[in-house]
ROVEX-654820 format. One record per residue (C-alpha): chain; residue in three letters; z, y, x negated. Coordinates in steps of 0.2 Angstrom, whole numbers, plus 5000, padded with zeros to 4 digits. Each point is the difference from the previous one (the first is absolute). Example, Ala and Ser with C-alpha at 12.3 -4.5 7.8 and 13.67 -1.06 7.14 Angstrom:
<pt unit="A" code="ALA" c3="5039" c2="4978" c1="4938"/>
<pt unit="A" code="SER" c3="4997" c2="5017" c1="4994"/>
//
This chain:
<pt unit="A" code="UNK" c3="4891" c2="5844" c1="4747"/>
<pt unit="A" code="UNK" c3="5001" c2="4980" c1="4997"/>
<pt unit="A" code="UNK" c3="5001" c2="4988" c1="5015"/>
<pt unit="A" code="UNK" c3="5010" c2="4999" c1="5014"/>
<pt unit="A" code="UNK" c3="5014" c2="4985" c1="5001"/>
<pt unit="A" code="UNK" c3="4987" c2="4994" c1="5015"/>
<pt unit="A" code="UNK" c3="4986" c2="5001" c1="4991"/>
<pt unit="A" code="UNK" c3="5008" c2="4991" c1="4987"/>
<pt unit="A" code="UNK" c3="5004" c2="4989" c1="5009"/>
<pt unit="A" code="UNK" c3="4983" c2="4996" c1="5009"/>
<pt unit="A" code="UNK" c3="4994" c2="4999" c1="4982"/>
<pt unit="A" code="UNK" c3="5009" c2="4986" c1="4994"/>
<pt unit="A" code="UNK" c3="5005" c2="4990" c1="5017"/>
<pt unit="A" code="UNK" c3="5017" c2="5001" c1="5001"/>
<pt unit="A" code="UNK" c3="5009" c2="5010" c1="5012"/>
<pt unit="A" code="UNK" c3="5009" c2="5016" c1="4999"/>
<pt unit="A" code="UNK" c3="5017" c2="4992" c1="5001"/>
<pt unit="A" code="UNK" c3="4996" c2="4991" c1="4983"/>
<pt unit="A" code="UNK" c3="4996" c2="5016" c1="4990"/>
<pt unit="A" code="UNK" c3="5016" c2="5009" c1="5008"/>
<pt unit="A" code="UNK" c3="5009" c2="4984" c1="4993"/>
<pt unit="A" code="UNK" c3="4994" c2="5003" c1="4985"/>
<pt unit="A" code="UNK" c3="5002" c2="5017" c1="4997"/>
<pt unit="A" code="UNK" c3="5018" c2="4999" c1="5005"/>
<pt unit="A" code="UNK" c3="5004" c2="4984" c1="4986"/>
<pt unit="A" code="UNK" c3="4990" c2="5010" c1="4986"/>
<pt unit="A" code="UNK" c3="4986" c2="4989" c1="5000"/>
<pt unit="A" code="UNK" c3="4987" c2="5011" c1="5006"/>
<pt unit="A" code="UNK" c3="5004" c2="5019" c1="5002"/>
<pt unit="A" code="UNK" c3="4987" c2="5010" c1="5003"/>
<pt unit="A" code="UNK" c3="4995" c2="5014" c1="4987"/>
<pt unit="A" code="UNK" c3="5002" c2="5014" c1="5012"/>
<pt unit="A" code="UNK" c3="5004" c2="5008" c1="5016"/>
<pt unit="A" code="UNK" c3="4993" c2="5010" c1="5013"/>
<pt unit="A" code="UNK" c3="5004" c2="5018" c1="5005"/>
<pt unit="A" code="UNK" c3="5011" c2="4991" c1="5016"/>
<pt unit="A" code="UNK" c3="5006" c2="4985" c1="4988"/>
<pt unit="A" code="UNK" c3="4988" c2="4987" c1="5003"/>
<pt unit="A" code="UNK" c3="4995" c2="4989" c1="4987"/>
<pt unit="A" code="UNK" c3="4983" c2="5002" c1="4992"/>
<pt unit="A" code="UNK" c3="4993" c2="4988" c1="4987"/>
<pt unit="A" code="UNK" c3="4989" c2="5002" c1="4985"/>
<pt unit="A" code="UNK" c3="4987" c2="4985" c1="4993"/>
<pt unit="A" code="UNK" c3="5014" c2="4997" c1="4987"/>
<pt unit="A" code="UNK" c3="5012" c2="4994" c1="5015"/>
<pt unit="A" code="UNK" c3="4985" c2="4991" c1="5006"/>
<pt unit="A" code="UNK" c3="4999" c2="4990" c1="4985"/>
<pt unit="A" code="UNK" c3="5018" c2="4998" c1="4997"/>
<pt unit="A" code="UNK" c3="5000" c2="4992" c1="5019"/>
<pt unit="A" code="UNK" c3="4985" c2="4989" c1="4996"/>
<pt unit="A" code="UNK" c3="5011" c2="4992" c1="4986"/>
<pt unit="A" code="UNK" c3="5014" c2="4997" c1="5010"/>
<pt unit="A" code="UNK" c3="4991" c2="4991" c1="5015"/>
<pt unit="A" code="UNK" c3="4992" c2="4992" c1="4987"/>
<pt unit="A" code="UNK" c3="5015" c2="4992" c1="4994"/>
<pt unit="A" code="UNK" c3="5009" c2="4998" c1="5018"/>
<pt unit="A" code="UNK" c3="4983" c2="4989" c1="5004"/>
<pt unit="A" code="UNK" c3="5006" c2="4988" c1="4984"/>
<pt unit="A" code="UNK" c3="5019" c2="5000" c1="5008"/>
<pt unit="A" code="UNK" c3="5009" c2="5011" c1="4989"/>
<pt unit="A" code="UNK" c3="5015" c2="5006" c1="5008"/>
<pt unit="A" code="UNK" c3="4999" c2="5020" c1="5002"/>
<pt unit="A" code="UNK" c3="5015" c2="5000" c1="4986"/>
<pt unit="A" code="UNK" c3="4988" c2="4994" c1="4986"/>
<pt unit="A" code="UNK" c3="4986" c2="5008" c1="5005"/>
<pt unit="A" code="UNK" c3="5009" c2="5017" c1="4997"/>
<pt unit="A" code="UNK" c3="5006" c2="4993" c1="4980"/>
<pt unit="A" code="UNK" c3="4982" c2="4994" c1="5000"/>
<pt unit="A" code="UNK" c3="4995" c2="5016" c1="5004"/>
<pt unit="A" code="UNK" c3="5012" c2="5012" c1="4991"/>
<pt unit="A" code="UNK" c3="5010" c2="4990" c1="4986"/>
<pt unit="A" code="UNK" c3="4987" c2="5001" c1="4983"/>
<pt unit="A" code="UNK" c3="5012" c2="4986" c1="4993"/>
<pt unit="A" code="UNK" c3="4993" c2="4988" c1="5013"/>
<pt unit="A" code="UNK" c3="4984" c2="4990" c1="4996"/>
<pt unit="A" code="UNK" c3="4990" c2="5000" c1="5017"/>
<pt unit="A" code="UNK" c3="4990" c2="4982" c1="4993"/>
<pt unit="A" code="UNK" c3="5017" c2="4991" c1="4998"/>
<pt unit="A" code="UNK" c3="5004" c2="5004" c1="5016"/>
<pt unit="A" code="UNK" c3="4981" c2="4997" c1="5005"/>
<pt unit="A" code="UNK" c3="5001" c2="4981" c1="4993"/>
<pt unit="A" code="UNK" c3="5019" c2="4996" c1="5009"/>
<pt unit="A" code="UNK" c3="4992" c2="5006" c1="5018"/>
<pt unit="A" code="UNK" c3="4983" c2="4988" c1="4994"/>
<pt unit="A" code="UNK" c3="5009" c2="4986" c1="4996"/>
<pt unit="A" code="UNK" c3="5011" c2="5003" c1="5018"/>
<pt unit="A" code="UNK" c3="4984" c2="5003" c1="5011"/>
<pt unit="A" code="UNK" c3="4992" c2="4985" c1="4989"/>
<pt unit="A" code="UNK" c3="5013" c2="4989" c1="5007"/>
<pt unit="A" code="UNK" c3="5000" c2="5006" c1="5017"/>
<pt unit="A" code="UNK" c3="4981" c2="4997" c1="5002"/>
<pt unit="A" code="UNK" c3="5004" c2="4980" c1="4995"/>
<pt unit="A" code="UNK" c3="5012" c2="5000" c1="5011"/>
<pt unit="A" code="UNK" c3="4992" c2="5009" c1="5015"/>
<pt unit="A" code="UNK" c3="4985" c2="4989" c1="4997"/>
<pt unit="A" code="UNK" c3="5012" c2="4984" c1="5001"/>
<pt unit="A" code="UNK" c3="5005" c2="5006" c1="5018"/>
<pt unit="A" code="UNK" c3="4982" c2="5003" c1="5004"/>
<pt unit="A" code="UNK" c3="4996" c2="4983" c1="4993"/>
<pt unit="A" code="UNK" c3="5013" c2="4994" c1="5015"/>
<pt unit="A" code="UNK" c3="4996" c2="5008" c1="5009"/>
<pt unit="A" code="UNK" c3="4981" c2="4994" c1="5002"/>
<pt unit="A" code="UNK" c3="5005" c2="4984" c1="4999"/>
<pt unit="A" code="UNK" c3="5012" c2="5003" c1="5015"/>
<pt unit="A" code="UNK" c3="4983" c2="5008" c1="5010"/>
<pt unit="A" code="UNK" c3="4989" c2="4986" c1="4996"/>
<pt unit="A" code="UNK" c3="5014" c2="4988" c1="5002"/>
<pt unit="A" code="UNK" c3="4999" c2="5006" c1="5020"/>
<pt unit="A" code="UNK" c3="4984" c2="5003" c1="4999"/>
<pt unit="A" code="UNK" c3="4998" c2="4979" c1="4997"/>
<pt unit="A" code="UNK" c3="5014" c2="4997" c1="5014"/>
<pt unit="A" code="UNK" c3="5014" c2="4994" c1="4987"/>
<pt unit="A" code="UNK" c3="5012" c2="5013" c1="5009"/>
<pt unit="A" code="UNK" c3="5017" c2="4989" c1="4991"/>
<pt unit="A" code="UNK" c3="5012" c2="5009" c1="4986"/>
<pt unit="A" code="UNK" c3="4999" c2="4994" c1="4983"/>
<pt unit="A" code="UNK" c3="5014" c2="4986" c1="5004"/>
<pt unit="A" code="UNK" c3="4991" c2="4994" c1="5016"/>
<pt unit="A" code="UNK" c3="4983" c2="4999" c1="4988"/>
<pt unit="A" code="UNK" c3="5009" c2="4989" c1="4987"/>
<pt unit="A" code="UNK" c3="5008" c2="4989" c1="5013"/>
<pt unit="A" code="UNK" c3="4984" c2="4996" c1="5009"/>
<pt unit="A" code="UNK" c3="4990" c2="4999" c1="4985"/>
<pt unit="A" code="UNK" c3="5009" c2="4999" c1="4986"/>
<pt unit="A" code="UNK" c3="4993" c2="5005" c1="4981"/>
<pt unit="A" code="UNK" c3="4982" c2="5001" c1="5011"/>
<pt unit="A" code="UNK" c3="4996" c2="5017" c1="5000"/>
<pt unit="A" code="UNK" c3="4991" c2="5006" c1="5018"/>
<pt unit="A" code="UNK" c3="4995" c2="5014" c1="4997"/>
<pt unit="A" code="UNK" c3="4991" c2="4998" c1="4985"/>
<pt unit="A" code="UNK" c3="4991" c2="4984" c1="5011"/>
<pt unit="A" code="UNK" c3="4996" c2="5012" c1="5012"/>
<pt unit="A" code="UNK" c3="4992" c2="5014" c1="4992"/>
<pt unit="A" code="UNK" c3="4989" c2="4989" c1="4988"/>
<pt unit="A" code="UNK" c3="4994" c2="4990" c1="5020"/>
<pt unit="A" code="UNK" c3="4998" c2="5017" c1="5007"/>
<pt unit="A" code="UNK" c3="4986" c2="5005" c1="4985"/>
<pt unit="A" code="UNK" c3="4993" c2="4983" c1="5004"/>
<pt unit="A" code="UNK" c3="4999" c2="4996" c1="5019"/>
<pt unit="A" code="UNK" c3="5006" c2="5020" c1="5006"/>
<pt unit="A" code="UNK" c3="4984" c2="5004" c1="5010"/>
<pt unit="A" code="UNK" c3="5003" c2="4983" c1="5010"/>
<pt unit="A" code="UNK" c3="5002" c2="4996" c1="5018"/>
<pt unit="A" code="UNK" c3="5014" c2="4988" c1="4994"/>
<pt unit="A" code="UNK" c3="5009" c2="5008" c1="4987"/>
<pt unit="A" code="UNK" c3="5001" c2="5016" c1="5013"/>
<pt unit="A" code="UNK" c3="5007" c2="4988" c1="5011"/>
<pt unit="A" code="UNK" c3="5011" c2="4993" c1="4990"/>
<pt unit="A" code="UNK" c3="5008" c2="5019" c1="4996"/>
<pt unit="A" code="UNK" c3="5001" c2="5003" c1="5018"/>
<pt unit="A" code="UNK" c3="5008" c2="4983" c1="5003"/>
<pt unit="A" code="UNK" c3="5013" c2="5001" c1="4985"/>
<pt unit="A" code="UNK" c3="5003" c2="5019" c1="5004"/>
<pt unit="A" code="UNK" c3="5012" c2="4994" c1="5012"/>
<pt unit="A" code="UNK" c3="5011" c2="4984" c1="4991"/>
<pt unit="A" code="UNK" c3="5016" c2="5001" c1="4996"/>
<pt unit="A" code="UNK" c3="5011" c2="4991" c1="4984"/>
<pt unit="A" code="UNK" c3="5003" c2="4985" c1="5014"/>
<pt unit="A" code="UNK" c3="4979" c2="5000" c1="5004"/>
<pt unit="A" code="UNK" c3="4997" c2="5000" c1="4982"/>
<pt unit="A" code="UNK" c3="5010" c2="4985" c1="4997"/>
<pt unit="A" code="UNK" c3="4995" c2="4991" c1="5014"/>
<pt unit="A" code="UNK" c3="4983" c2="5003" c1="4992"/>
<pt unit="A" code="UNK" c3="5006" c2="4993" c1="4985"/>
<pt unit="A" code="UNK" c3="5011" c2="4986" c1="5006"/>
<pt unit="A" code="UNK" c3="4983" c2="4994" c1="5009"/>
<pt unit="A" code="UNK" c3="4989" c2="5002" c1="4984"/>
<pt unit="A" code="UNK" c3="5011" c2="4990" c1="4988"/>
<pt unit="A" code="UNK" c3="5003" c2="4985" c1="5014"/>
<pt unit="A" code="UNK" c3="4979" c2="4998" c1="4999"/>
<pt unit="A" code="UNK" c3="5000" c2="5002" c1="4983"/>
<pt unit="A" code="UNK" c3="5014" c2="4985" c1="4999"/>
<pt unit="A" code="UNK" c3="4987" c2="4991" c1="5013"/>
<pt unit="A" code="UNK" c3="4985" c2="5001" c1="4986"/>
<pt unit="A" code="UNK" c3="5015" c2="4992" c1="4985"/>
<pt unit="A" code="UNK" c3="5005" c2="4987" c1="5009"/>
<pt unit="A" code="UNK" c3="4982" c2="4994" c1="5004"/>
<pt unit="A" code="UNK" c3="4996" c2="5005" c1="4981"/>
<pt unit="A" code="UNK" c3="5014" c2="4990" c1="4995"/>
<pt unit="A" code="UNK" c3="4994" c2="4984" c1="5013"/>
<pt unit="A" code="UNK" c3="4984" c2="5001" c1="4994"/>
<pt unit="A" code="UNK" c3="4992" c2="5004" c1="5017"/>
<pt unit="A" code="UNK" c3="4981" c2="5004" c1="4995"/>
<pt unit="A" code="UNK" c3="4998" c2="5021" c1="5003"/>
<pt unit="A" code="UNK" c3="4986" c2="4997" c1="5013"/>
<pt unit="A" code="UNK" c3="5010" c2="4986" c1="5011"/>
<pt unit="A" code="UNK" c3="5008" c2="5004" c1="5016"/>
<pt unit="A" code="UNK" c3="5015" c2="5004" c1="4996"/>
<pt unit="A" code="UNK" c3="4996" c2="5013" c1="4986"/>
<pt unit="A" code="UNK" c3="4986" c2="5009" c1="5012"/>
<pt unit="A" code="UNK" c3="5015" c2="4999" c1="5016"/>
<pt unit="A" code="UNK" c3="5010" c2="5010" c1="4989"/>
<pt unit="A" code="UNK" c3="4985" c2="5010" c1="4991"/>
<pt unit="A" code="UNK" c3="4998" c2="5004" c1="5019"/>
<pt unit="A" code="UNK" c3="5020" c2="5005" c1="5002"/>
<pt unit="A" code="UNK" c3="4997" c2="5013" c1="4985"/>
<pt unit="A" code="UNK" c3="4986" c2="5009" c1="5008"/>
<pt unit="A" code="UNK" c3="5008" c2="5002" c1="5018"/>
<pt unit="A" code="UNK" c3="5014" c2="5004" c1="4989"/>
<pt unit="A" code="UNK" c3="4990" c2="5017" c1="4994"/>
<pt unit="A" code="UNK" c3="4989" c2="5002" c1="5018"/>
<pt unit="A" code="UNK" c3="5021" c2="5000" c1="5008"/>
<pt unit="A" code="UNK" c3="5006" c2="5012" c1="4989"/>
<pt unit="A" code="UNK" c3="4986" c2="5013" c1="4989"/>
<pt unit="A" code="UNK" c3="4985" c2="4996" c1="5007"/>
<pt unit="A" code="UNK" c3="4986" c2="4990" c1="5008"/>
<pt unit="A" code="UNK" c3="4995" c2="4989" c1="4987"/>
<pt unit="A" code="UNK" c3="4984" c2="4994" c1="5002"/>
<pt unit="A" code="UNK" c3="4996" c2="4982" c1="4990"/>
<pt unit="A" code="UNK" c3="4989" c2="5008" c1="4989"/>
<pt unit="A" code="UNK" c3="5014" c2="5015" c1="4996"/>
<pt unit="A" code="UNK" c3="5010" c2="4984" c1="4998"/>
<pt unit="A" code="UNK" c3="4987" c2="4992" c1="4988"/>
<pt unit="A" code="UNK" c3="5000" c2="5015" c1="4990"/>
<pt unit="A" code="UNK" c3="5017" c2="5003" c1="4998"/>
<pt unit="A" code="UNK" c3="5001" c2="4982" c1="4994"/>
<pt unit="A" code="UNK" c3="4987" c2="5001" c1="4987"/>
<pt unit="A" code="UNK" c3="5011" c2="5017" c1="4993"/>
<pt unit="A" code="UNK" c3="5016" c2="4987" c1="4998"/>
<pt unit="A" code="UNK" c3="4990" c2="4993" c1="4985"/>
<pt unit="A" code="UNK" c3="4990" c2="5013" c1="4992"/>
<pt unit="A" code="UNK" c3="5011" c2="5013" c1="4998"/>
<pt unit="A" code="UNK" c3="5015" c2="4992" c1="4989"/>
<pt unit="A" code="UNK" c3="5016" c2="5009" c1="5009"/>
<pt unit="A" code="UNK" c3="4996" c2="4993" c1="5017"/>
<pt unit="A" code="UNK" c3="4998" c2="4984" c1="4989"/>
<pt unit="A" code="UNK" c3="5016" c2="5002" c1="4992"/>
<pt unit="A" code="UNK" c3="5009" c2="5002" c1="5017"/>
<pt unit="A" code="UNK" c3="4996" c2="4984" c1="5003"/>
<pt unit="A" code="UNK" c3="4998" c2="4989" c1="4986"/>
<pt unit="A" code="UNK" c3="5015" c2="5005" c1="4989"/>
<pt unit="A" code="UNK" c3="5010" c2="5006" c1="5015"/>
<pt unit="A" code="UNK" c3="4999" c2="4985" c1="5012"/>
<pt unit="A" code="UNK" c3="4989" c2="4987" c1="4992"/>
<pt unit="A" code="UNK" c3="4987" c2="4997" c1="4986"/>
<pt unit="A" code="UNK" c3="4982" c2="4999" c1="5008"/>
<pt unit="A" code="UNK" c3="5008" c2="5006" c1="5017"/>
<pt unit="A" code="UNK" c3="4987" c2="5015" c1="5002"/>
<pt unit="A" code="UNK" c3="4986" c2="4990" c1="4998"/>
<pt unit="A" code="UNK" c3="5006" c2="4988" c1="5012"/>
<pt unit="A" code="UNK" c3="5003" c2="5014" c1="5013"/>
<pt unit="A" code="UNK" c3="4983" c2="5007" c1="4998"/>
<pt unit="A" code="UNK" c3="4991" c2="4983" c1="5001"/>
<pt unit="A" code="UNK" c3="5010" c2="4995" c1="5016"/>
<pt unit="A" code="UNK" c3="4996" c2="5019" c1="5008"/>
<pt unit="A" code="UNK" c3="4982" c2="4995" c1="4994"/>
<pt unit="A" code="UNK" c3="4999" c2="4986" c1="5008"/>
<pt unit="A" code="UNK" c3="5009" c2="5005" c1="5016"/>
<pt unit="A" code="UNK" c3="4987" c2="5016" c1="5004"/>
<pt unit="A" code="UNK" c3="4985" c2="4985" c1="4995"/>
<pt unit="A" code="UNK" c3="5008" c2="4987" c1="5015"/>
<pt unit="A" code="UNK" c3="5001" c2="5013" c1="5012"/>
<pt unit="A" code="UNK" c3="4986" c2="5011" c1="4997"/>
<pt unit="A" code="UNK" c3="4987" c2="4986" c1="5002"/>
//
């Protein structure tokens, strides 16, 4: 007796609609017929509709599956390796947009909610979100590094270069003593080793002096923060900073 059109259907997971539409564009008619006209399909159907679900799941249009199907001129592995190299590139590129948009999550995640052209004005070639995501494997289970997420969450482009604005004007402060030759751990240096770390307790988090000390000590062993200072700004400019913070934490912690 075959199956039902319903059964079919429940079979396969499509719905009833679909193997109507079939039958009625050649693509799937049922071998027979019921005694009131209801469509009845043998395993031979069944396999001929395993094929072309198989091929819809790859993309084919309908059109081709039916040549695929039905013309013996057509060799079903050219067609096979066009639809591979499509879907080949469509993974790439899907993967690219999932690549943004990870970046876009962690991006908010971190608190740098700015546009691609508010990210290059604040920060220029500097890229934050690869800053951030290499701080959060370090410091991630901190008070402070949780507070500086909750903090940042909410700037905006103007916060962020207000942030910035104040960074480079101590940063300047450190050249120009560099430059005068003011001795690291001498009053002036410390006043402004002082400036940078209410600098980071006003706008991330509280930073303590020995969070301080230990930020300083990373300006010299690891050789980016080094570079950031030394062929950015100033040769020797990172050791400077980290004995005037040194010092500072030792004048005021005694």
């Amino acid at each position: 007796m075959g199956y039902s059109v319903g059964q079919v259907a429940g079979f396969a997971g499509v719905t009833v609609r679909t193997l109507h539409h079939y039958d009625a564009i050649g693509l799937l008619c049922p071998s027979g017929r019921a005694a009131g006209g209801h469509r009845r399909y043998d395993d031979t159907d069944l396999d001929r509709l395993q094929r072309v679900l198989f091929y819809r799941e790859l993309g084919f249009p309908l059109d081709e599956i039916a040549a695929l199907l039905d013309d013996p001129d057509i060799d079903p592995m050219d067609h096979l390796r066009r639809r591979h190299e499509v879907l080949t590139g469509r993974i790439e590129a899907l993967r690219r947009m999932a690549e943004a948009v990870e970046r876009a999550m962690e991006a908010r995640k971190m608190g740098i909610n700015l546009t691609p052209e508010e990210k290059f004005e604040v920060f220029g070639d500097h890229d934050p979100d690869a800053h951030e995501r290499e701080a959060a494997e370090r410091w991630g289970e901190t008070d402070a590094w949780k507070e500086s997420r909750r903090r940042t969450a909410s700037f905006t482009k103007e916060d962020w270069l207000r942030v910035k604005n104040e960074a480079d004007a101590i940063n300047a402060e450190f050249v120009a003593l560099l430059d005068a030759g003011a001795e690291p751990d001498g009053e002036a240096a410390t006043a402004v080793a002082e400036h940078h770390r209410q600098h980071l307790r006003a706008n991330f988090y509280d930073c303590s002096y020995a969070m301080h000390c230990s930020l300083a000590e990373m300006y010299v062993a690891d050789p980016r923060f080094t570079a950031a200072y030394d062929e950015a700004l100033r040769p020797g400019l990172a050791a400077y900073i980290r004995k005037a913070i040194l010092a500072n934490a030792a004048g005021r912690t005694v």
